[in-house]
C-alpha positions as semicolon CSV with decimal commas, in nm:
position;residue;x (nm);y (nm);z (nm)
1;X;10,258;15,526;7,367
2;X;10,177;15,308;7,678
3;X;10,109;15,681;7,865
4;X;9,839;15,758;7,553
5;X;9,695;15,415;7,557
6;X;9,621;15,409;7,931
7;X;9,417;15,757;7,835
8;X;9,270;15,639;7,562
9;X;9,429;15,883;7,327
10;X;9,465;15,750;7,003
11;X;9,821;15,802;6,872
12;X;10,057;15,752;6,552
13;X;10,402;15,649;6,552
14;X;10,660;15,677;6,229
15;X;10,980;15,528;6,204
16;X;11,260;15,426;6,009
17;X;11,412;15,170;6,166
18;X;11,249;14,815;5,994
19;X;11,296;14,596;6,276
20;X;11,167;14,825;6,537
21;X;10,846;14,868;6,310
22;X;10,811;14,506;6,290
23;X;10,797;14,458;6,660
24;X;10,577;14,744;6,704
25;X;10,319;14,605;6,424
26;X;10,355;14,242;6,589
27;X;10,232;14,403;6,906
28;X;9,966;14,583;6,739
29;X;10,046;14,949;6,819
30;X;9,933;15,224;6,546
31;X;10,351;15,253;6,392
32;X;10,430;15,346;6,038
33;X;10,743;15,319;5,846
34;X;10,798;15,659;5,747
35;X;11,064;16,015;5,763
36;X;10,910;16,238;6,005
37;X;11,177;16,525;5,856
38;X;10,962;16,492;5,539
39;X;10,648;16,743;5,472
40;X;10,440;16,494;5,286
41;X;10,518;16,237;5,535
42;X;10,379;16,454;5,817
43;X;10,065;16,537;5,604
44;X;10,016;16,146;5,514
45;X;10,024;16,096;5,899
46;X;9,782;16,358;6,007
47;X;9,949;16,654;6,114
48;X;9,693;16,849;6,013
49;X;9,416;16,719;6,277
50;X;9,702;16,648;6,537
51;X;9,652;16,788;6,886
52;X;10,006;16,753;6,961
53;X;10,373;16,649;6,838
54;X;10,543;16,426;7,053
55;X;10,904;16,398;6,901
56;X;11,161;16,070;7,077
57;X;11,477;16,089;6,855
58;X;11,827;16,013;7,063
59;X;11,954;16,255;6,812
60;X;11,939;16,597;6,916
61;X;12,007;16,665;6,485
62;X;11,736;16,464;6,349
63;X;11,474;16,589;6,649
64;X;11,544;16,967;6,569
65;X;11,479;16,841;6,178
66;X;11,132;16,731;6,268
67;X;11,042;17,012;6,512
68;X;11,121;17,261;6,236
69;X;10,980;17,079;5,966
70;X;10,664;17,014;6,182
71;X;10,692;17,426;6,319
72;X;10,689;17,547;5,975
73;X;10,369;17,272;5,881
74;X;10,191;17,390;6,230
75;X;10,289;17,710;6,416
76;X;9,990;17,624;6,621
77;X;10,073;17,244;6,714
78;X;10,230;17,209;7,128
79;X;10,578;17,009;7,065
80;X;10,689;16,774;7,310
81;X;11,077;16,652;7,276
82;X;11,256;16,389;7,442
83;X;11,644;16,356;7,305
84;X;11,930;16,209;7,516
85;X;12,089;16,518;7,612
């Protein structure tokens, strides 16, 4: 996100974890609690005018969820994905 805002590219964040969405709405950044694996969570959010799909999951499980989810949405949408290994 600090990459996008240095560009001035407006960006979107969803997660699940509360706390970490707490900290990220005390600082101000654009986060939503929300399940990226879920189709009308990815429309809510904007897939559909997205220019790209950046996914940051430590789980290699729930970041192949979320690129096939967001594949099946968007055939047409570039994926970047970041997992540990």
């Amino acid at each position: 996100a600090r990459f996008l805002d240095k560009e001035n590219i407006p960006w979107l964040a969803l997660d699940l974890d509360p706390e970490r969405r707490s900290k990220s709405s005390i600082a101000g950044e654009n986060s939503f609690y929300g399940d990226a694996t879920n189709p009308l969570i990815l429309t809510a959010a904007g897939l559909a005018k997205a220019r790209m799909l950046v996914i940051t999951f430590p789980n290699e499980h729930t970041s192949l969820e979320v690129l096939n989810c967001a594949r099946a949405m968007r055939l047409d949408l570039p994926i970047f994905v970041r997992t540990i290994d």
